[in-house]
C-alpha positions in Angstrom: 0.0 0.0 0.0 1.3 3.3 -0.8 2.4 5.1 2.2 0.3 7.9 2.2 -2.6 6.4 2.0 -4.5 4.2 4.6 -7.7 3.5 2.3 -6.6 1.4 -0.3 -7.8 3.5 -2.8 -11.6 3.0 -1.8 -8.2 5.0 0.1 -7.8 5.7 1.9 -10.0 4.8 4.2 -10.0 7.2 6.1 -9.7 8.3 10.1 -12.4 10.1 11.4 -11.7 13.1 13.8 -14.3 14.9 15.5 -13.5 17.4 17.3 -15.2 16.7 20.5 -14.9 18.2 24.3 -17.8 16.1 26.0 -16.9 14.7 29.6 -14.4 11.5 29.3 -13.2 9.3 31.8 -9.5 10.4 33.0 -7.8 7.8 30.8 -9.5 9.4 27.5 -9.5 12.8 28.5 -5.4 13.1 27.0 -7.0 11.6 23.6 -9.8 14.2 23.4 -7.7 16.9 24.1 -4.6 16.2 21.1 -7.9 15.7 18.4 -9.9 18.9 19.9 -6.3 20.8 19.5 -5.1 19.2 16.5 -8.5 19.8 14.5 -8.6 23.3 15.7 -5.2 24.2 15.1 -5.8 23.1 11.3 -9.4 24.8 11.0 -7.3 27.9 11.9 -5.2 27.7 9.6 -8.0 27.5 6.3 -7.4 30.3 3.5 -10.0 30.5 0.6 -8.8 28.6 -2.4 -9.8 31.5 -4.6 -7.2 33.5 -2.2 -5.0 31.5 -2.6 -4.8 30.8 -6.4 -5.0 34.9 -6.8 -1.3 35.1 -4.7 1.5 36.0 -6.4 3.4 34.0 -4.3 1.5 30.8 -5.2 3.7 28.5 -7.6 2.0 27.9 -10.5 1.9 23.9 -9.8 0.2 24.9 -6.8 -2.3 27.3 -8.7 -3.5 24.7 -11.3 -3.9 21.7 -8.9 -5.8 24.3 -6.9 -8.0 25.1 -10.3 -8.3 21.5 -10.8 -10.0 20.4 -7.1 -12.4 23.1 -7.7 -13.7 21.7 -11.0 -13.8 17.9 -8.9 -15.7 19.8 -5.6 -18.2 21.3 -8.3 -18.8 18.2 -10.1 -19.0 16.3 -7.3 -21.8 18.0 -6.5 -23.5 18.5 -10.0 -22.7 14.9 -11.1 -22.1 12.7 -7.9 -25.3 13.9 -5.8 -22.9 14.7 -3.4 -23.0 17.7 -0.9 -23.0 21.7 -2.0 -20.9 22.8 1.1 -17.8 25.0 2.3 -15.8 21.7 2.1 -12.8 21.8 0.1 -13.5 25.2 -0.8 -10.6 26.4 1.4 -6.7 25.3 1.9 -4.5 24.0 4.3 -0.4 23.5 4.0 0.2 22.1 7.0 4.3 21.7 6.2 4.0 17.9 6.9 3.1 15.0 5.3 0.4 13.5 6.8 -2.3 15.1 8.2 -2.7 12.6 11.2 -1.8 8.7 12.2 -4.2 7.0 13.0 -3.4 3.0 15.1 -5.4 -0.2 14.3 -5.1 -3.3 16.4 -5.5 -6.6 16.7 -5.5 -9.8 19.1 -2.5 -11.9 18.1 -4.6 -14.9 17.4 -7.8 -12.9 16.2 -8.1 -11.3 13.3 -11.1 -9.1 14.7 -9.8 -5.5 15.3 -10.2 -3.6 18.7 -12.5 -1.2 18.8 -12.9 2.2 20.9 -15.9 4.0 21.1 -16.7 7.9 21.4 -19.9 10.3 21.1 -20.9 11.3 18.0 -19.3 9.1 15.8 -19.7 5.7 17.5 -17.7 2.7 17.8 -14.5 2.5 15.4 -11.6 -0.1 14.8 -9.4 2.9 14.9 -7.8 6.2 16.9 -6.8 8.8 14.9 -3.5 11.4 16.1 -2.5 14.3 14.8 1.2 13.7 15.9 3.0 10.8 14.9 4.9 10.3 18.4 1.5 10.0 20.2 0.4 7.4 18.0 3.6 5.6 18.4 3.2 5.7 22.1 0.0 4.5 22.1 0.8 1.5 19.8 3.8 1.1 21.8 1.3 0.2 25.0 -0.7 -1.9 22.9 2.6 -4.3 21.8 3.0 -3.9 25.2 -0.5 -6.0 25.7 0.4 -8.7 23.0 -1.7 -6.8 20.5 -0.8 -6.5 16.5 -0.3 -3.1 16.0 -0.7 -1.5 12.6 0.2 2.5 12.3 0.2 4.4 9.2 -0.3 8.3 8.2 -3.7 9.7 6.6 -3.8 12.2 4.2 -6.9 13.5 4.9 -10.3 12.6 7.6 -13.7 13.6 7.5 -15.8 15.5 9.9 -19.1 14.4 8.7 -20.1 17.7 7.9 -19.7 18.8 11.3 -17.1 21.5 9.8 -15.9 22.6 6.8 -13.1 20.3 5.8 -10.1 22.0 3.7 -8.0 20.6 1.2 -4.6 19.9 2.3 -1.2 20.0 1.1 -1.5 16.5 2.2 -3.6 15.5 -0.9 -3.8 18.3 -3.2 -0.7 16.4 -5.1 -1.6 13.6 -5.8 -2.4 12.0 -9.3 -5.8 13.3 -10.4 -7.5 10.8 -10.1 -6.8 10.0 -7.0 -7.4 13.4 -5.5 -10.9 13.3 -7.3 -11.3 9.9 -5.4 -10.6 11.2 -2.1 -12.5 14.6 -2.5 -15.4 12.0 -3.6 -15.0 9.3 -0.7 -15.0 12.0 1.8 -17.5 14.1 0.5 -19.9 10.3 1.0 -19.0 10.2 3.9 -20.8 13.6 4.5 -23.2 12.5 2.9 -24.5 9.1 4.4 -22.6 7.5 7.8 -24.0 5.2 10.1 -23.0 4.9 13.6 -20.8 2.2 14.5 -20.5 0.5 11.2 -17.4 1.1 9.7 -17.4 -1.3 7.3 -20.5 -0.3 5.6 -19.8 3.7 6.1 -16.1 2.8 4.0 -17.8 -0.1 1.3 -20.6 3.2 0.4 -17.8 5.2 0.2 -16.1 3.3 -1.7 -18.0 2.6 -4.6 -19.3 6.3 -4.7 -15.5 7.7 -4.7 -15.1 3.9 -7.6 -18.2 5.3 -9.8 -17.3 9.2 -9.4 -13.8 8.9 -10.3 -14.8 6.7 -13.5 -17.3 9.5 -14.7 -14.8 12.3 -13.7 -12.7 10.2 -16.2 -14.6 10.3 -19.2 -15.3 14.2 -18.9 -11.9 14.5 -18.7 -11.8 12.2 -22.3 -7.8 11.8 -21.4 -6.7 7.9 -22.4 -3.7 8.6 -21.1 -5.0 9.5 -17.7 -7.6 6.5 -18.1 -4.8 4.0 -19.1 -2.8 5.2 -15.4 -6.1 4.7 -13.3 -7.0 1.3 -14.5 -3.6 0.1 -14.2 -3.8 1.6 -10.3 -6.7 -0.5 -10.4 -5.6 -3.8 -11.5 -2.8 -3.6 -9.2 -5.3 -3.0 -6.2 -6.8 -6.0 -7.1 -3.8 -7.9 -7.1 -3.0 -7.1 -4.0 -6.5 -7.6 -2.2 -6.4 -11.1 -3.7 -3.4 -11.9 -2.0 -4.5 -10.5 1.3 -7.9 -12.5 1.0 -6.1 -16.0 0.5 -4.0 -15.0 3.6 -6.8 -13.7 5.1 -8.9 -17.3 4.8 -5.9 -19.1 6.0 -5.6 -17.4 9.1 -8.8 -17.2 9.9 -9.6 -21.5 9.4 -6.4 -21.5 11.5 -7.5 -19.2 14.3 -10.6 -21.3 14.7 -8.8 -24.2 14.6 -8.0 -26.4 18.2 -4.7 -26.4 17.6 -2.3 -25.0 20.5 -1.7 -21.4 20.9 2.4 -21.9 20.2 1.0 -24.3 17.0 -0.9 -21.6 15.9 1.8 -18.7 16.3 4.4 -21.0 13.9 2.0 -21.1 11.4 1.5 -17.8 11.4 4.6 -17.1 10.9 4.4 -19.2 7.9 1.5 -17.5 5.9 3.0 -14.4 6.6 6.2 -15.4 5.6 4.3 -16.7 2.3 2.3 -13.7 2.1 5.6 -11.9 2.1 7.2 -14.0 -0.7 4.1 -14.1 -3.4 4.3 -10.1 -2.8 7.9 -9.8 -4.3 6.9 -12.2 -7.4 3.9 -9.9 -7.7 5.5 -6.3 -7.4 8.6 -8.0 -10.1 5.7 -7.4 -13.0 4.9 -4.1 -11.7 7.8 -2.3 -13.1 9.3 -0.7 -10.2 6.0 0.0 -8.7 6.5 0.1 -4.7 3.0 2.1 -3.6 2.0 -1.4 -1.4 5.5 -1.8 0.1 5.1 0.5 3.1 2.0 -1.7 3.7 4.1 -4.9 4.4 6.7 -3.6 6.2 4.1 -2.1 8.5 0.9 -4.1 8.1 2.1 -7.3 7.7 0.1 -8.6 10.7 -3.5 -9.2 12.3 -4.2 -5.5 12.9 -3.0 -4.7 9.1 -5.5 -7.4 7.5 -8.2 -6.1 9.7 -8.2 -2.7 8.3 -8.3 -3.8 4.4 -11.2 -5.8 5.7 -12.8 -3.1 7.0 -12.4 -1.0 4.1 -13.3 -3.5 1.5 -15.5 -6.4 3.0 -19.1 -4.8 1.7 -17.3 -3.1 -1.5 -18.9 -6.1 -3.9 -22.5 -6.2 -2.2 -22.4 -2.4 -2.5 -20.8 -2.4 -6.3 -23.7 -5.2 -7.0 -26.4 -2.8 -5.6 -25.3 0.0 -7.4 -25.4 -2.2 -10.7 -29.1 -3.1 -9.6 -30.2 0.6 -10.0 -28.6 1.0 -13.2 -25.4 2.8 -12.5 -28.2 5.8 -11.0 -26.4 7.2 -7.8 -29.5 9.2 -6.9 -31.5 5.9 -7.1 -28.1 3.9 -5.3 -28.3 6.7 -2.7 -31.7 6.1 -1.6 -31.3 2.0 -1.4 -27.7 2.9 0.3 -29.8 5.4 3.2 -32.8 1.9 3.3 -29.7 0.3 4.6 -28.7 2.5 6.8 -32.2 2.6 8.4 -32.0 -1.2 9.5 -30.8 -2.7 12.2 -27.4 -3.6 12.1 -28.2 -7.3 12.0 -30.5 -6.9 9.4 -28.1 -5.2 7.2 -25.7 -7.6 7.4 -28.0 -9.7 6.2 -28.8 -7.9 3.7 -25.6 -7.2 2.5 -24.7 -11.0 2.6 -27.6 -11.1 0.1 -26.4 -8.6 -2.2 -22.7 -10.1 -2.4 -24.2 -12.9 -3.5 -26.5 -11.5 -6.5 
């Protein structure tokens, strides 16, 4: 996985930071404080993009990628059904690569992640930090606890509408397709998020920012552009493939009754065979290294949890949109019927759909 993003490309997903000061118990309070700080810290920092593409002292690289997110936010709108707001209408450079880290974990025998839980947003396999030495600390207690530990920057989270979310110097250079894709994901999320239900909230998000980002394509009428995207593509599902065969192994071996140590050896072994079917994969990929950060990072319970997270409901939701005839209007309003069942129900229903 490329190192600045945590998503995946249906990327990124993404780390959710609300900036929140409700009463917390003592242990939580520290973690409240950083994100309250952190967020507002950034907020303060917003300039209009229009501003900013008028300075003088804005380098003309700058100025057209600036000119370029503003034609994705309007179409996103226009095209996508997706919200008319101030977000992404202003800019950030926060002089650093990532925006925030956020930490995923995992048992060492489990491949189901920890979650926390906070108000407004719900339970999450995740905590986000907007310093990288706090999220290293906090993994660092969680090794400490025999968890896997998975840390990685974010280029950009979502605040569900709650604010006005900026670009950032974070995102604003990446290929651009993928900054349409993120503007796109995050902009769903604004859009439609359920409470507690990650993997649903990052599937719908997923195939809005897949279907947005395909349309944004043929306006654009650019084969060379479309030729980069659908190899980015094909290499993503390369990859997921080898995490879902790893993925089924572990998980028949976790439930199996062999011994703990038993179970830690082989382990070992799928990983170490993950590891090795990587490096005959990324030999056809010409030099292409965007996944390697991934496996020197996430090669472990807490790193296949997330890409599970972030892609479990992706073909139930990519089946559903196909049922309404490619309409997103008609795809939102099925998407928000989900969202209005219980979360058993949906699961069911989503089981249903994956297999249509």
């Amino acid at each position: 996985m490329s190192k600045r993003r945590v998503r995946f490309f249906a990327l990124a997903g993404t780390a959710i930071i609300v900036a929140t000061a409700l009463v917390a118990g003592c242990q939580t309070l520290g973690y409240y404080a950083q994100s309250v700080s952190g967020h507002l810290q950034l907020m303060s920092m917003r300039k209009p993009v229009d501003r900013v593409i008028s300075d003088e002292q804005t380098s003309e690289d700058l100025r057209e990628r600036l000119l370029k997110a503003e034609a994705i936010r309007e179409f996103a709108h226009r095209e996508l059904d997706l919200p008319d707001n101030g977000s992404y209408r202003s800019y950030v450079d926060l002089d650093r690569p990532f925006v925030s880290w956020t930490v995923i974990a995992a048992p060492e025998l489990s491949l189901e992640p920890k979650v926390w839980c906070f108000p407004v947003i719900g339970c999450v396999a995740y905590r986000g930090y907007f310093r990288e030495a706090d999220a290293k600390r906090f993994a660092g207690d969680l090794v400490a606890k025999d968890y896997d530990v998975f840390v990685s920057g974010v280029q950009a989270y979502s605040t569900l509408g709650w604010f006005d979310d900026p670009l950032l110097n974070t995102m604003i250079r990446l290929p651009e397709y993928r900054l349409a894709g993120l503007i796109f994901h995050e902009l769903a999320h604004q859009r439609l998020y359920v409470t507690s239900d990650s993997a649903f909230n990052e599937a719908y998000a997923a195939v809005v920012e897949g279907a947005g980002v395909r349309r944004w394509l043929a306006k654009m009428d650019d084969p060379k552009l479309d030729a980069l995207y659908e190899i980015d593509q094909e290499r993503r599902a390369a990859f997921l493939q080898l995490i879902g065969r790893a993925r089924s192994a572990l998980e028949r071996l976790y439930a199996s009754a062999l011994p703990d140590e038993e179970k830690r050896a082989e382990k070992a072994a799928i990983f170490q065979r993950l590891r090795s079917e990587y490096q005959e994969l990324r030999q056809s990929w010409n030099g292409y290294a965007g996944y390697d950060h991934w496996f020197k990072s996430g090669l472990n319970n807490a790193g296949l949890s997330l890409v599970a997270t972030y892609n479990a409901n992706v073909p139930a939701l990519e089946n559903l949109l196909r049922q309404e005839g490619g309409n997103l209007s008609a795809f939102n309003a099925a998407c928000e019927a989900l969202a209005r069942m219980s979360a058993n129900e949906r699961r069911q229903a989503l089981e249903r759909l994956a297999s249509s």
